[in-house]
Backbone bond lengths (Angstrom), bond angles and torsions (degrees), N, CA, C in turn:
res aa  C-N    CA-C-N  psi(-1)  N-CA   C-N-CA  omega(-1)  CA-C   N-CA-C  phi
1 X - - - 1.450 - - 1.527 108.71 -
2 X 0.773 133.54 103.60 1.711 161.02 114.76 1.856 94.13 32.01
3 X 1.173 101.38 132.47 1.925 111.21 -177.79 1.410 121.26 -3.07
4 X 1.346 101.92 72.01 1.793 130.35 175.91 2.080 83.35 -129.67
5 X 1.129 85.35 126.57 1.739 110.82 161.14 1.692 116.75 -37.79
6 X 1.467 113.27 115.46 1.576 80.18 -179.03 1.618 124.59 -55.81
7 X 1.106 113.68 -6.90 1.793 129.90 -170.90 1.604 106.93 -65.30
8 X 1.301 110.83 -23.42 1.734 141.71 -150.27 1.475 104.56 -112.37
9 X 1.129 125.62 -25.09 1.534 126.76 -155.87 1.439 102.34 -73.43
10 X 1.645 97.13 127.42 1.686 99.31 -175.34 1.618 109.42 -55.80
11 X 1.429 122.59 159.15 1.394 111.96 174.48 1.729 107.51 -91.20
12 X 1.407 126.30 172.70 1.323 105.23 -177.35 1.677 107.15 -72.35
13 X 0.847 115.95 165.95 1.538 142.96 155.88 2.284 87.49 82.38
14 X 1.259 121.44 8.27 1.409 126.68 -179.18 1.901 102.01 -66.96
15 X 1.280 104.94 144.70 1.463 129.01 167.47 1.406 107.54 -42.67
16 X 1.401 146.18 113.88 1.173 151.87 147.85 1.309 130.41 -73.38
17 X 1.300 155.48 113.80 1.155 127.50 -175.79 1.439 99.07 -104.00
18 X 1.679 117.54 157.72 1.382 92.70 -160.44 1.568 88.78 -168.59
19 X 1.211 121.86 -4.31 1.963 135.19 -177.96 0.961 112.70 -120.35
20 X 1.940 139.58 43.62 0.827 139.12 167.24 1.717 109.87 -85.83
21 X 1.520 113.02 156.73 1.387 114.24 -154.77 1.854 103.03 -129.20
22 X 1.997 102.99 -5.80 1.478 96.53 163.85 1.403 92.45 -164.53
23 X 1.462 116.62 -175.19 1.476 131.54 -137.96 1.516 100.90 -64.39
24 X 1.317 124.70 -42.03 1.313 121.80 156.27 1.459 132.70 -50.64
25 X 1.592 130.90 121.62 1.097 122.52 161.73 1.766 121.72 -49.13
26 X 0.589 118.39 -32.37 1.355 122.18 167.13 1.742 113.63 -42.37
27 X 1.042 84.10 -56.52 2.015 111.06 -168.51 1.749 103.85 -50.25
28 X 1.275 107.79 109.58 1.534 129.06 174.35 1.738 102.15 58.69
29 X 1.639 113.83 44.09 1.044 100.50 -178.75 1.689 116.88 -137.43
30 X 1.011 133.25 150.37 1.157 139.09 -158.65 2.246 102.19 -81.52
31 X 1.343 110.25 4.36 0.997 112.07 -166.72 1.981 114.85 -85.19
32 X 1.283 113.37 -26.19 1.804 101.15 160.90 1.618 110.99 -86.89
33 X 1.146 126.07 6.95 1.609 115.11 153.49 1.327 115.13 -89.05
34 X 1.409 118.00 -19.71 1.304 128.49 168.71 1.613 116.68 -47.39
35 X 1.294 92.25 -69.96 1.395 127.40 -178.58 1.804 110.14 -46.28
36 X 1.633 100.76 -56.78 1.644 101.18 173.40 0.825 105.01 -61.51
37 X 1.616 147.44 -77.56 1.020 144.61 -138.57 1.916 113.72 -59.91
38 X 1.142 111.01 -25.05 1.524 138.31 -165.20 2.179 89.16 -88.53
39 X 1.080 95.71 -27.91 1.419 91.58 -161.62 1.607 125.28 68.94
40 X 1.453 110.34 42.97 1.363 120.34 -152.70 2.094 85.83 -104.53
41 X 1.517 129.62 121.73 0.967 99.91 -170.91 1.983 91.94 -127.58
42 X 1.463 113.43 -1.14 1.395 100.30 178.95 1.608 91.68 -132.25
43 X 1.632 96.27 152.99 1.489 102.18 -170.17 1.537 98.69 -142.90
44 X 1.476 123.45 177.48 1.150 120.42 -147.47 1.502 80.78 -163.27
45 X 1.525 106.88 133.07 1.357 109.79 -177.75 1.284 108.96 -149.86
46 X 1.878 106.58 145.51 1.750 98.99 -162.34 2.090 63.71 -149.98
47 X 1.791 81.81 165.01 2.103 104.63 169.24 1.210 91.82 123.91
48 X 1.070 116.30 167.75 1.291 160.59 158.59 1.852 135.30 -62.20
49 X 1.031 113.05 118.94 1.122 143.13 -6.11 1.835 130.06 -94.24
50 X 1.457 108.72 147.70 1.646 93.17 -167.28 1.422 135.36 -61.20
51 X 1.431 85.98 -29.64 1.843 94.76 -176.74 1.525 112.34 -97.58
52 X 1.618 113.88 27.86 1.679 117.27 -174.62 1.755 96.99 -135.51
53 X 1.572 111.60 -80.85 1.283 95.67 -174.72 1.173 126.25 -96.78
54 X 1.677 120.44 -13.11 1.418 128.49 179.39 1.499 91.48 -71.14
55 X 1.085 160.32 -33.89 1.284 148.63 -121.73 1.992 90.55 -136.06
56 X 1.292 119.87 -16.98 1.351 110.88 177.25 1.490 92.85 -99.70
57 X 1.126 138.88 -21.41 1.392 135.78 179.79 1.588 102.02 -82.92
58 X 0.990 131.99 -45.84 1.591 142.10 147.98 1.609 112.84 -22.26
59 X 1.495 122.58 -59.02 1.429 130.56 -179.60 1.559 113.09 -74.56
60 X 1.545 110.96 -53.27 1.843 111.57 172.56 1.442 94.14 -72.43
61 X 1.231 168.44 -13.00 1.134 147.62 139.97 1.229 139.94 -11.94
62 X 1.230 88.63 -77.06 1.658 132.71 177.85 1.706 103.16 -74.58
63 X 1.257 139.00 -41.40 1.402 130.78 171.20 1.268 108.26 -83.56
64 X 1.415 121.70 -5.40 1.607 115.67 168.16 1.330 114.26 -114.54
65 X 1.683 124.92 32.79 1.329 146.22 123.71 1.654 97.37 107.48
66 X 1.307 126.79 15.39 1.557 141.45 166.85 1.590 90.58 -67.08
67 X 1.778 83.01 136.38 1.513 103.64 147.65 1.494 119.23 -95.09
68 X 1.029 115.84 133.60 1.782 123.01 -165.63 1.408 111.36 -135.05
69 X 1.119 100.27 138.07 1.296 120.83 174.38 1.540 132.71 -129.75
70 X 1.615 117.23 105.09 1.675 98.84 -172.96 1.465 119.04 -83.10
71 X 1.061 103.17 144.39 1.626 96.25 161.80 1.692 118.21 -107.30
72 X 1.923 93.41 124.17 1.044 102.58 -118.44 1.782 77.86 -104.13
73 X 0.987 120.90 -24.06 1.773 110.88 161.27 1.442 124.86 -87.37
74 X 1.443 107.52 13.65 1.569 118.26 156.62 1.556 120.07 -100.80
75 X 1.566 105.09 -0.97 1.044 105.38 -170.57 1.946 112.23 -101.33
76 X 0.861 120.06 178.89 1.729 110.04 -179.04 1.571 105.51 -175.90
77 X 1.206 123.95 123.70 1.733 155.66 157.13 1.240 108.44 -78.28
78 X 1.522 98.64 166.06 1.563 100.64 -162.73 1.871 91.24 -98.29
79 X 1.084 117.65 25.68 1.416 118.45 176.17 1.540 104.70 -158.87
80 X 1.283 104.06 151.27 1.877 99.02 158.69 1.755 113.24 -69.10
81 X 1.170 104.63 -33.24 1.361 97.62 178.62 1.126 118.97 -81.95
82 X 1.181 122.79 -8.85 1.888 120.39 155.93 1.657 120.49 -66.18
83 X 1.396 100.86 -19.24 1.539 105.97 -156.78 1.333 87.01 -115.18
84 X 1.683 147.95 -19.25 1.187 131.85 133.27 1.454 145.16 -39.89
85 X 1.123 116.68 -23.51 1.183 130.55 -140.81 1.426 100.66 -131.71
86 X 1.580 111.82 -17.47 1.329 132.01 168.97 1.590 111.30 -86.96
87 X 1.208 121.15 -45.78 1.457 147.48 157.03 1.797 117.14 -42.90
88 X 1.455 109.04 -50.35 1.152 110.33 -164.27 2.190 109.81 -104.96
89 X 1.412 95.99 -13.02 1.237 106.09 -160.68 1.879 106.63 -125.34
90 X 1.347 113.71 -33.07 1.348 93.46 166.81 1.335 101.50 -143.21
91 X 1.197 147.29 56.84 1.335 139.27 146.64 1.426 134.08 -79.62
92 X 1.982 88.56 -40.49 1.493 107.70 -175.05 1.825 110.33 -61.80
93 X 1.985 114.18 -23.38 1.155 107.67 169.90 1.175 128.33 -66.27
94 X 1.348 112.06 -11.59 1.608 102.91 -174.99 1.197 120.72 -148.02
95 X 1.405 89.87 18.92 2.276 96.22 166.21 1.311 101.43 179.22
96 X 1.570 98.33 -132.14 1.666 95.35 178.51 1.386 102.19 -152.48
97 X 1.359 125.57 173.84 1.321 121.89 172.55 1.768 112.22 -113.85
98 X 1.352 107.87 128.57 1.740 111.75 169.44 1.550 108.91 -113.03
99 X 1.605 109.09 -177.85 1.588 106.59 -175.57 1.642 97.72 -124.02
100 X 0.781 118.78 131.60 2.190 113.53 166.50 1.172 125.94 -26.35
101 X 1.734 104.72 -9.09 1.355 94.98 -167.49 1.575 91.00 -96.58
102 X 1.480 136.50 -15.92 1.315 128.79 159.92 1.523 123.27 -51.08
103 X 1.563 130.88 -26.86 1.264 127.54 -167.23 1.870 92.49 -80.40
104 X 1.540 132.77 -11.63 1.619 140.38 168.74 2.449 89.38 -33.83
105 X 1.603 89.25 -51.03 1.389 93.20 -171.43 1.335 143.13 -86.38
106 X 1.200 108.65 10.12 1.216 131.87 -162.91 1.890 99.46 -107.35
């Protein structure tokens, strides 16, 4: 898959989500039944763009009782000051922010 992090790279036969219908992954998509059924309850989210769909997948996340986490130097806005201001002003409401170089520990 084409400019995904090697840190990010789906494994083979891994869950794709890939039928979403608005800025949220969530949105018209088969991906929080995924998630329950898997018992998958914290997620980690990095792409483009930050202050549109990382940040609406960030909010239905978080009101659909996920722990979330962005990764927040995988992530990128069409400005620094979108991706500041996203960083400094609404992240802390609805998850948290990590860097790639934490998944070294995981």
């Amino acid at each position: 898959m084409a400019n995904i992090h090697p840190n990010f790279q789906p494994k083979a036969g891994e869950f794709v989500i890939s039928e979403r219908s608005g800025a949220s992954a969530f949105a018209g998509s088969s991906l929080d039944s995924y998630l329950r059924n898997n018992n998958i309850t914290t997620l980690y989210l990095a792409g483009f763009a930050t202050h549109v769909c990382v940040e609406s997948t960030l909010r239905e996340a978080h009101d659909k009782g996920y722990t979330t986490y962005v990764v927040t130097d995988a992530t990128g806005a069409f400005t620094q000051q979108q991706q500041t201001y996203f960083e400094d002003e609404i992240l802390h409401h609805f998850g948290k922010g990590i860097l790639v170089e934490a998944f070294d520990a995981i």
